[in-house]
Each structure stands twice: as C-alpha cells, then as structure tokens.
C-alpha positions in Angstrom: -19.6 10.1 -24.6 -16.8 11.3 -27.0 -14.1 8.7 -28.1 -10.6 9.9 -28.8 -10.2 7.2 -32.0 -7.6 6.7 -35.2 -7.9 5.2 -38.0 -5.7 3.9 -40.7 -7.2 4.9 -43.8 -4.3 3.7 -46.1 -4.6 0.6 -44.1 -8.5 -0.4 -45.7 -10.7 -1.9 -43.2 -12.1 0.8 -41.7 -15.0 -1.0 -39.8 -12.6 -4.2 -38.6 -10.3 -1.2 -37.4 -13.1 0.5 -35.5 -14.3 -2.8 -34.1 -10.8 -3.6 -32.9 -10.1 0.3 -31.3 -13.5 -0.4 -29.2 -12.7 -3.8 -28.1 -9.7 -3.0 -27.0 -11.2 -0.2 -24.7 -13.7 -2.3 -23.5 -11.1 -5.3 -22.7 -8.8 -2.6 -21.0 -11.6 -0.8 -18.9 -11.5 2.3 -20.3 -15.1 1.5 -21.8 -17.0 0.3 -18.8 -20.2 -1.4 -18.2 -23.2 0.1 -19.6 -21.0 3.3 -20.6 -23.2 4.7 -23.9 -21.5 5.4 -27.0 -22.1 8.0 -29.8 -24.8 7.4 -32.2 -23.4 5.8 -35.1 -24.6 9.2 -37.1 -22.3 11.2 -34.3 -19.5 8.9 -34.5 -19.2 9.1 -38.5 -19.1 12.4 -38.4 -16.3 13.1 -35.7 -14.0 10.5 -37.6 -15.4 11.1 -40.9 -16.2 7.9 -42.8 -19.4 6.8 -43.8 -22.3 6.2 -41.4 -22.0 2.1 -42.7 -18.9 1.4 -41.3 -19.7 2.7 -37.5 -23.1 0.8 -38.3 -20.7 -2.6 -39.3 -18.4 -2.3 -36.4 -21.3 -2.0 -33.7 -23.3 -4.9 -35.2 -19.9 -6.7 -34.7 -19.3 -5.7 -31.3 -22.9 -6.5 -30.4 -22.7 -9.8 -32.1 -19.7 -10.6 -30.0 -21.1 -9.7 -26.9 -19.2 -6.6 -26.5 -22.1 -4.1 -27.2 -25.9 -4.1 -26.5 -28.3 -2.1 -28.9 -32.0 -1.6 -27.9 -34.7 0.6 -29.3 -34.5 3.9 -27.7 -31.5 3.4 -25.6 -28.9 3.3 -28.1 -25.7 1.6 -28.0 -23.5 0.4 -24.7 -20.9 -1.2 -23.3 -22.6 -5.2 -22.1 -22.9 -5.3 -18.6 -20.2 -8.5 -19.0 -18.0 -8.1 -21.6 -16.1 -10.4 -22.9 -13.1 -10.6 -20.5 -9.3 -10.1 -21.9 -7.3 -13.4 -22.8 -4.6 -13.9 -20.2 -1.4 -13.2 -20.5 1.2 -15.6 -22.5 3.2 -17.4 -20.1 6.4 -15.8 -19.4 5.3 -12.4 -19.8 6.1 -9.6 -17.9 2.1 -9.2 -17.0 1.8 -13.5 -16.0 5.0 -13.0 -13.9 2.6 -9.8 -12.1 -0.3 -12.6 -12.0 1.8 -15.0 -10.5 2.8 -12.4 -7.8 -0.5 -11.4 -7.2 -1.4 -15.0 -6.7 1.1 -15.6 -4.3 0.7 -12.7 -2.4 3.9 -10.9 -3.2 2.5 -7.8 -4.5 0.9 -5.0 -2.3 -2.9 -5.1 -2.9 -6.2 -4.4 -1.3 -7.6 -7.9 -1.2 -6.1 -10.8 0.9 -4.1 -13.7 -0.5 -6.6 -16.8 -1.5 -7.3 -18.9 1.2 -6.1 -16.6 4.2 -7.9 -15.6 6.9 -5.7 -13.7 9.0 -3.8 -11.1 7.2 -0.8 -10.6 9.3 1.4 -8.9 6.3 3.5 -6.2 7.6 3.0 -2.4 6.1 -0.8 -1.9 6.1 -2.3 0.0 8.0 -6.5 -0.5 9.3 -8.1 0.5 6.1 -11.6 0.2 7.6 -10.9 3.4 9.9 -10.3 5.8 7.4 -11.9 8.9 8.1 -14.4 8.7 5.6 -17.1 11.0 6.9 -14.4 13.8 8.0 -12.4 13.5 4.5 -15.5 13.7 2.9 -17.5 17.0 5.1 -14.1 18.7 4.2 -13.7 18.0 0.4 -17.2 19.5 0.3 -15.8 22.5 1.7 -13.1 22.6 -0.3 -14.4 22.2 -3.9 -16.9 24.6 -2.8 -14.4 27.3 -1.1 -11.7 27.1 -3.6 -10.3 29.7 -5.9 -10.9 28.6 -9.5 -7.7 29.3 -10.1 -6.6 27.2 -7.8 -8.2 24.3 -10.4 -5.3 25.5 -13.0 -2.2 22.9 -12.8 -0.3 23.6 -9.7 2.7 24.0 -8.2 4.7 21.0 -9.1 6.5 21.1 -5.9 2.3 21.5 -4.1 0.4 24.0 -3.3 1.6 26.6 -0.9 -1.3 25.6 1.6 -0.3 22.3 2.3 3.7 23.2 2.1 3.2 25.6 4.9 1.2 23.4 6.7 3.1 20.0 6.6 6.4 22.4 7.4 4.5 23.8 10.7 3.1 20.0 11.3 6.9 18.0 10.8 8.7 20.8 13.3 5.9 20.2 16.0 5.5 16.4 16.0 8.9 15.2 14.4 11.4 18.0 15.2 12.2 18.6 12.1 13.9 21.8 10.8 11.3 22.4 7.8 10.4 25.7 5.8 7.5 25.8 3.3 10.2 26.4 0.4 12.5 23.2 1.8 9.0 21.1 1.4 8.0 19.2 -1.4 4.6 17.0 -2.4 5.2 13.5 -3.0 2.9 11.0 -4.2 4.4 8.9 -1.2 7.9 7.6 0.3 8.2 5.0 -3.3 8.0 8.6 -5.3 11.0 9.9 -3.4 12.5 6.4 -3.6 12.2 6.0 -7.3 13.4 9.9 -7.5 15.9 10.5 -5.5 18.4 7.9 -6.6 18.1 9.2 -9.7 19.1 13.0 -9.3 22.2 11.1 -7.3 23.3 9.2 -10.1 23.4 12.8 -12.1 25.7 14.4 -9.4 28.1 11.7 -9.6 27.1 9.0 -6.8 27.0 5.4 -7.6 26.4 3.7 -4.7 23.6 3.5 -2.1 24.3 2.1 1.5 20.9 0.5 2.7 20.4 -1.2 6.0 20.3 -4.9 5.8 18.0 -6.2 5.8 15.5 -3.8 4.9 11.8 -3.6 3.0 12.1 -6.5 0.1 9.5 -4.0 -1.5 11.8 -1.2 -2.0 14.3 -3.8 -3.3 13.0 -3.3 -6.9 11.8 0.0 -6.8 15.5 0.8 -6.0 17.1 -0.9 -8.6 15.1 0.0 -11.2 16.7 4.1 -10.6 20.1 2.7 -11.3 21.7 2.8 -8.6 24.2 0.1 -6.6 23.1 -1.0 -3.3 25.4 -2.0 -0.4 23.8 -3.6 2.6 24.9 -2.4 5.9 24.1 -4.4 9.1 21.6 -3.2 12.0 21.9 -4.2 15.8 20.3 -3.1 18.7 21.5 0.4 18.1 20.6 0.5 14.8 22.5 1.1 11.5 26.4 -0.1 12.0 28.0 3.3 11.1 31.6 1.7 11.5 30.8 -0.5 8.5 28.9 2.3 6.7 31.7 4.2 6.8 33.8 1.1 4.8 31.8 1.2 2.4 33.0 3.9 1.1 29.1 4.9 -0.6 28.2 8.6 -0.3 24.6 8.1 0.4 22.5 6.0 2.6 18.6 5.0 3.0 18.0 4.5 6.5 14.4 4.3 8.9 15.9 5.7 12.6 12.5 6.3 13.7 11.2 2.2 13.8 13.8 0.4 11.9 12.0 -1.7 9.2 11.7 -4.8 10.0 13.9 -5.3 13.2 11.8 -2.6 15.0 14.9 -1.0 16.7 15.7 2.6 17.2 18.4 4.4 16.0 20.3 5.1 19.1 21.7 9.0 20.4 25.1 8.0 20.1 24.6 6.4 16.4 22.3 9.3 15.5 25.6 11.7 16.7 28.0 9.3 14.4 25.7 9.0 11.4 25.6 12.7 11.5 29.1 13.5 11.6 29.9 10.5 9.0 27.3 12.5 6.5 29.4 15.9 6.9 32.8 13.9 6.9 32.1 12.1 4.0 29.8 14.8 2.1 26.8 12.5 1.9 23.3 12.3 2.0 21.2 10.6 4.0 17.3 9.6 2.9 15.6 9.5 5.9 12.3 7.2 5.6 10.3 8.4 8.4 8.6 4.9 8.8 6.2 4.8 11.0 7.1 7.4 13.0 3.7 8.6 14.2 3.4 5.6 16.3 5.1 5.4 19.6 3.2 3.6 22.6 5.2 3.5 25.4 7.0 6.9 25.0 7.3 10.1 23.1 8.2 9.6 19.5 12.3 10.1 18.7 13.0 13.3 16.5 13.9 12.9 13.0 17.3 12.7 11.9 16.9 15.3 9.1 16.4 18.0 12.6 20.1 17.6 13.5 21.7 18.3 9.7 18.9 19.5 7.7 22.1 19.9 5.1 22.4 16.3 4.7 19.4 14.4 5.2 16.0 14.4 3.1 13.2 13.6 5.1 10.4 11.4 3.2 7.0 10.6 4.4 3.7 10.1 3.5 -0.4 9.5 5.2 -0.1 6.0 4.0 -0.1 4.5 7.3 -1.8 7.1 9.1 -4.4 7.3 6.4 -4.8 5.4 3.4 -1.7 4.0 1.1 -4.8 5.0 -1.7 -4.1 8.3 -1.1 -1.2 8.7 -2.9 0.2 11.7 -0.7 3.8 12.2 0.6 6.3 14.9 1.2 10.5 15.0 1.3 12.0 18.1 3.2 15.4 18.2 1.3 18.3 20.6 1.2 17.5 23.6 -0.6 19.6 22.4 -4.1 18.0 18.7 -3.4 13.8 20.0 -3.2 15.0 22.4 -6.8 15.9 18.9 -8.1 12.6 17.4 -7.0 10.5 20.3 -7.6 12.0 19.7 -11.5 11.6 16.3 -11.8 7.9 16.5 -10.9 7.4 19.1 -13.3 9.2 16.8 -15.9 7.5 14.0 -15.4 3.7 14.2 -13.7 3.3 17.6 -13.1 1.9 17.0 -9.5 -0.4 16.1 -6.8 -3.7 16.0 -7.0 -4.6 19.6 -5.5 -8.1 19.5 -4.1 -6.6 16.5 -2.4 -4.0 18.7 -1.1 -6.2 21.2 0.3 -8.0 18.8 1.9 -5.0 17.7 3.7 -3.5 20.9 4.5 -7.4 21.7 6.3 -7.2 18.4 8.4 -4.0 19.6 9.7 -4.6 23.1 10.5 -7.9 21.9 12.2 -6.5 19.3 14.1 -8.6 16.5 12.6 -5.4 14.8 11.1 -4.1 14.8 14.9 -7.2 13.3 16.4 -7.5 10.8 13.8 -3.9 9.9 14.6 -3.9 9.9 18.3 -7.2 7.4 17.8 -5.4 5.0 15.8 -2.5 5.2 18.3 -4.4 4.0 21.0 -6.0 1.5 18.4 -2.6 0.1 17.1 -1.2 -0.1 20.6 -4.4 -2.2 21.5 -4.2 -4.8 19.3 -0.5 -4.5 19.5 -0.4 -5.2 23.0 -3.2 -8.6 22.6 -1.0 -10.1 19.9 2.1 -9.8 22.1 0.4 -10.6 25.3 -1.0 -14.2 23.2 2.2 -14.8 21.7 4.2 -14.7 25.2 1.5 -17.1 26.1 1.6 -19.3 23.1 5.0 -19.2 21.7 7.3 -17.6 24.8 10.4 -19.3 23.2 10.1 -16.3 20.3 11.6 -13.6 20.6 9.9 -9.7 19.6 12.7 -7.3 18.8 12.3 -3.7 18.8 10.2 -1.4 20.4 6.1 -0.7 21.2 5.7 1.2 17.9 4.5 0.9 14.6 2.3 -1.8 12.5 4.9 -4.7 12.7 6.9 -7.0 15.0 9.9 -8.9 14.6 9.7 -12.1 15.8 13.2 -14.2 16.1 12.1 -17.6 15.8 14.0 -20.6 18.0 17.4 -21.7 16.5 17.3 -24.3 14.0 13.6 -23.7 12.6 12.9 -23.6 9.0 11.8 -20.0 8.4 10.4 -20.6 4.7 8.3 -23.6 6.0 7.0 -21.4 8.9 5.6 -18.6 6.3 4.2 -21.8 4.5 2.6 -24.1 7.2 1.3 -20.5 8.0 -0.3 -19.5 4.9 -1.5 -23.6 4.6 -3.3 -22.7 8.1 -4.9 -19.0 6.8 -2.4 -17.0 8.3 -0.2 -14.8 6.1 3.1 -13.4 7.7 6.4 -12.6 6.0 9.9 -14.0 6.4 13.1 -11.7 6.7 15.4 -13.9 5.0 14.2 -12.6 1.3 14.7 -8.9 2.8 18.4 -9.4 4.0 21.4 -8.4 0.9 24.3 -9.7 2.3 24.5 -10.2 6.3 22.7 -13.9 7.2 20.9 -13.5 10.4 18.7 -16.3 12.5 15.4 -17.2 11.3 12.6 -14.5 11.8 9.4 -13.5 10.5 7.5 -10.0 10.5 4.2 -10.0 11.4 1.4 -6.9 11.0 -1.1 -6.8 13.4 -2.8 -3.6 12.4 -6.0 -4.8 10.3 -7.3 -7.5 12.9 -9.0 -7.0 15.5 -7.6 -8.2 19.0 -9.9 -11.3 19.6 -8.8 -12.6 16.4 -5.3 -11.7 16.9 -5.2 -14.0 19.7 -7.3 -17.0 17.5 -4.2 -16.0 14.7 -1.5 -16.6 17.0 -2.9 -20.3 18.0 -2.5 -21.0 14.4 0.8 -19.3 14.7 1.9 -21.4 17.2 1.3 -25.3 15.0 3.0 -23.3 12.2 6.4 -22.6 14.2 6.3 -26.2 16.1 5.6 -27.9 13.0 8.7 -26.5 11.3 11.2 -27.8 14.1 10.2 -25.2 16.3 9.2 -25.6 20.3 5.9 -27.6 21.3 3.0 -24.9 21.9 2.9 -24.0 25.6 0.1 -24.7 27.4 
C-alpha cells in the first residue's frame, strides 16, 4: 500500500521521524490490522533516503509491537497494536469520553449496564433493508454512467432531486421542484448551515420552540447564532409570543413536535404563516418524524402553504439508517443558491452512488414499502408500551399523538425527574428527561421515552422497571 509521508530533513532523525509518522497512523486507525506496508526498498525510494533508515524505523515499530515482519510475508500492521494513551483530563477529547460514557452522545452501542434502550430519536436499526439496499447498489454501480463517478452536483444529482421533489409533493404536500431541492447530509447539515447563511443576510436571532432537542442545542450555537425559546402547548408553537420576540427566523417541528409529541394546529399553522410574511422571516421546518402517523393520515408540511418562507429539512435517518448520512432542504429559490454554495465550499457533496440508489428505491416504490412496514412496526410496539404503561403507571400522563419514535410522558407532580432518569438507568433502563431540553419556560417533570428498537414483549418487562423507577422518586405506588 502507498503511504502519503513527510519528512523533516533539516530536522535530522530521519528514522525516529518515520517511526513516529507510522505510529501515529497506526494509533489513529488509518493503518489497520494486518494492513501490509511497502518493502523497505519501495519505501526508500518514494521518500528518498537510504534503504537503512526505513530498515531502523520498522525494526522499531516491530520491536514495539506496532509491526510484524515474517519471512515471505513482509511487513504489517500487528493484529493488536499498541492502543493510543487516553486523553489528558480536561481535554476537549476526555470531556467526548466522558459523554460517551454517560450516554449523552448519539452512538450505535448502548450505555454500559443498560438493557433497555428507551433513548428517544433512533430508529430500529436491525430492519434496515439490507438485502434490497444492497440488490440495488449492484445495479447501480453496474448501470451507471462513468461520468456520473466525476464529482457531482454539489446541490445532488439531478436523479435523486427530481425524485425526492415528486416523492415530498405526494406524501408531505409539499410545493417542491427539482431546482428548489437540495442534498443534505441530514437535518444537523441544514442545521449547522442554515444559521449561518442567516447571520450573512443580517439576522441575529433564532426563535426555537422550548423545549426542544438538547442535541441540536450545540449544534446551533456553534453557527453563531442567538436562540430565543418560545413555548409549546397543545396547539403547538405560541405564535403570540413568537411574534414578541421580535426574531426574524424560527426552527420549528409541526409535523410531531419534538419532544411534547403535539401537532401544530390549522389555526396556528394559518398564524405562523402570516407572522412569516408580516415579519419577513423564515421558518426551518424540521420535518421530524413526519412519515409516521398511526391513527390518521400524516399533516402536510408547512413549507406547502408559503414555500417563500419556509425551508423544509429532512432526511432517511429514521426511516432508514441515521448511518446513511442522507437529507434534503427544499428552500426558497435565493435560500437552496446559498446551500448549493456552501456545499460546494465546504464538502463538495453527497456521496452519489448512494444517491442513486435512493432516488431508485423511490421511483420503485421500495422506499414506500419499507416505510409503510415500519409503520405498522412502530405503531405495534408503540401501542404495547402505551397499553403496559396505562396498566403500570396510569397516574402518567402521554402527551401528543400516535406518531413517531417517542412519547412524552408527564410524570405525577412533585417527582424528582433527574432521579427518575437515574433510578432508571440503575435498573437498565435508559430514558431522557425534558428538563435539560427546555431554554427558558419551566414545565412539570417529564421524561421522553423511545420505544422503536425493542421489541414489544420487552417493552412491557421495560416498563415494570419503569414503574419502581417513577415510585421510587416520590412518584405513585405501581398499580396492580
């Protein structure tokens, strides 16, 4: 394998430098296991020193455990290296351990010690279409243009533009043209961009509902930009107080409110609109979760009403894998320019053989199949968890409606929220309290609970655990 390798030659050394470029690799993974490297007589040559110092370094390497050397099989990467020190305490990367530890950073793996992962925001990973995502990318790689392999269209190839445009206006009434469509890598791409092309034109302020995704807290701030909370109700977003605010841009989720659950109503949806042309705003519509509806037909986007004010964002994370790394925002033509830009500026774009493969599951209808299976999956498990927690724990309340991968679940007056997530996550159960996701407007105690990933006999053997959690915090006693 070719190494793309500097050295310092004014610096001496040139074998300890060599030794220290390759263990570095090795600790940061970009040499893996049993990877083979260049013969030492290759190596020399492409960084032209003598054929002695490659032949020092390695020997160092292999005395360190680094490197194995055997007759005939040259020189690779140990099938254990030796693994990179920790980080100092106090770092930026410990304070990332620390939150991976605790559970506070999205990952694939549950928290130690849990057995039910009841986390909001992630979706049944085990039924991804592997089979069908895989006969297709066969297809694809095989059927497509080679120039399609060329870097593409920053804003995504035309395929899957035109197809997401013709898939948004059927399924979420949205008023979407192939030009008005741009690739994301996910709703947090538009998030982090979005902000930012606001700051440029002037804004410095961004209304958010409160309370809202903690995980989009950061993400947010880092753009910039100042966030004002704005309460939610029963109807969804208070635009009375939006309009106090006096901000000129709002992040809002009509479709499943994140994480009360509620629906933005008609007559809010009619107010929000004519606040956005009043005030000459913009409204970032996160289209969370709105694929899933179980007891009726799913609400139209917002961005279907005023197309002129509202950038819709969405993504397959849910309804396909967060891994993915595939999204879209229908903007206003000025706003998808901006985006279309930025990508170019700054990653050039989506994966396209990835794209393609996307825009063929939609035109097929495998996407929609694959969708309507995981509704009826999702509304399964949703309906066991809700039917053992009426059972359990009738004294808490579920806000919202039948839709999504989360409840809201108002706990009694007077419990101890925090100590509820911990008695919780003591007993294997990991669930999330709202309390770190609300800004400004105090609320009663609640937590948020995902029931996607578990099946619905252990959703009911989650909720018993549940249940000692919330009475051993000053809750009710468990019903019988």
């Amino acid at each position: 394998m070719d190494l793309h390798l500097t050295l310092d030659r004014a610096a001496g050394r040139l074998a300890g430098q060599l030794a220290d470029r390759l263990r570095d690799l090795v600790r940061r993974g970009a040499l893996v296991p049993g990877h083979r490297l260049p013969s030492t007589r290759d190596l020399a040559g492409d960084l032209n020193v003598s054929r002695g110092v490659v032949v020092t370094a390695y020997e160092q390497l292999v005395a360190e455990g680094f490197l194995v050397s055997r007759q005939g099989d040259g020189t690779r990467v140990a099938s254990a290296p030796v693994a990179e020190p920790p980080p100092a305490s106090g770092s930026a990367a410990h304070r990332r351990v620390l939150r991976l530890a605790a559970g506070t950073d999205a990952g694939p793996a549950d928290p130690p010690g849990i057995a039910y992962d009841l986390r909001p925001g992630k979706p049944d990973l085990t039924s991804f279409p592997r089979e069908r995502w895989a006969t297709v990318t066969r297809d694809v790689l095989r059927e497509l243009p080679h120039a399609e392999l060329n870097y593409p269209d920053p804003a995504g190839t035309g395929v899957l533009r035109t197809e997401l445009a013709g898939y948004l206006a059927r399924v979420r009434a949205a008023a979407a043209e192939p030009g008005a469509v741009v690739v994301t890598a996910g709703v947090a791409h538009t998030l982090a961009t979005v902000p930012r092309i606001l700051l440029e034109e002037g804004h410095r302020l961004l209304a958010v509902e409160d309370p809202l995704a903690h995980q989009q807290l950061p993400l947010i701030r880092a753009t910039g930009v100042r966030m004002v909370g704005v309460p939610v109700d029963e109807e969804g977003i208070d635009v009375a107080a939006l309009a106090r605010t006096r901000a000129r841009a709002l992040l809002i989720t009509p479709a499943h409110q994140f994480p009360t659950g509620v629906v933005l109503s008609p007559g809010r949806r009619a107010a929000l609109v004519e606040w956005a042309r009043a005030a000459d705003a913009l409204i970032i519509e996160d289209d969370y979760d709105g694929e899933f509806r179980y007891d009726r037909e799913p609400v139209g986007c917002l961005q279907g009403l005023a197309p002129e004010r509202v950038v819709l964002a969405g993504s397959v994370s849910k309804a396909l894998s967060p891994a993915l790394r595939l999204g879209w925002a229908v903007a206003p033509a000025w706003l998808a320019t901006r985006l279309r830009a930025a990508r170019a500026l700054y990653d050039l774009g989506s994966s396209v053989p990835d794209q393609h493969v996307l825009a063929r599951m939609i035109a097929t209808g495998a996407y929609d199949r694959h969708l309507r299976l995981m509704r009826r999956r999702y509304r399964d498990r949703r309906d066991a968890f809700i039917s053992a927690l009426t059972r359990r724990l009738p004294e808490v309340r579920v806000h919202g409606v039948s839709a999504g991968l989360h409840a809201y679940l108002e706990l009694p007056a007077g419990t101890d929220e925090a100590e509820v997530v911990a008695r919780a996550a003591a007993l294997g159960v990991a669930v999330e309290g709202v309390t770190p996701m609300r800004l400004r407007h105090p609320g009663p105690p609640a937590i948020v609970v995902g029931y996607a990933r578990v099946p619905e006999r252990r959703l009911a053997e989650a909720v018993n655990l549940l249940t000692r959690a919330v009475s051993g915090a000053g809750g009710p006693e468990p019903a019988t």
